[in-house]
C-alpha positions as CSV (number, residue, x, y, z in Angstrom):
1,X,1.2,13.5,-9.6
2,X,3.4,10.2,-9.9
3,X,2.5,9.0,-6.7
4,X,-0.8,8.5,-8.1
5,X,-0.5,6.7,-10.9
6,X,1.8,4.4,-9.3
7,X,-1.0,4.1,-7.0
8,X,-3.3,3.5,-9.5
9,X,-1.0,0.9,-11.4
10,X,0.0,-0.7,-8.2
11,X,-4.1,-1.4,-7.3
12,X,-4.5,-2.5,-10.0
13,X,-1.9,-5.1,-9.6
14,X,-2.7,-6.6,-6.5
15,X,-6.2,-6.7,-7.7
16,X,-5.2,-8.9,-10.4
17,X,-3.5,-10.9,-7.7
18,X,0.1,-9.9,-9.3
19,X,3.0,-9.4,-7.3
20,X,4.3,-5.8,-6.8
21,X,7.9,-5.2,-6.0
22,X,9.0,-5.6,-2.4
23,X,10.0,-2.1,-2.4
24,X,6.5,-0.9,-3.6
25,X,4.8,-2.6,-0.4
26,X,7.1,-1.2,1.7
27,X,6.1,2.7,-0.1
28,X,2.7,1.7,0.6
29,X,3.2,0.3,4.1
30,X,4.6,3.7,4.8
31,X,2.5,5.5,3.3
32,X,-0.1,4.0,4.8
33,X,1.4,4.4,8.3
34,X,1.5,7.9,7.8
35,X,-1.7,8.6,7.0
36,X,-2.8,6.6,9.9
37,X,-1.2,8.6,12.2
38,X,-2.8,11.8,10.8
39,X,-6.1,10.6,12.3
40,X,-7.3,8.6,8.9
41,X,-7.3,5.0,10.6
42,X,-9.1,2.6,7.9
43,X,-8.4,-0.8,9.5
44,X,-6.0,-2.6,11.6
45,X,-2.1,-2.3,11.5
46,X,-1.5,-5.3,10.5
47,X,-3.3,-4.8,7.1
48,X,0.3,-4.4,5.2
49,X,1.7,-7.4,6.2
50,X,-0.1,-9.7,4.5
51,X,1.1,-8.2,1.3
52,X,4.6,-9.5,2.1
53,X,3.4,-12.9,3.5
């Protein structure tokens, strides 16, 4: 249930155009990567690295 409302919290974040910790976009990133290779594709690989740029 945590991973969610970090989730949550960390969305909101970035939607605010605030930073999130380094380590936080690499979770995501992860994450992310994970699910993609479930079969849940929702955009190009590269779509996490413009969150470190």
């Amino acid at each position: 249930m945590g991973d969610i409302s970090d989730l949550d919290r960390q969305i909101e974040q970035l939607r605010r155009c605030e930073l999130i910790k380094e380590n936080e976009v690499k979770a995501l990133c992860a994450k992310r990567n994970s699910d993609s290779s479930d079969g849940n594709e929702n955009g190009d690989s590269k779509s996490c690295s413009c969150l470190t740029s």
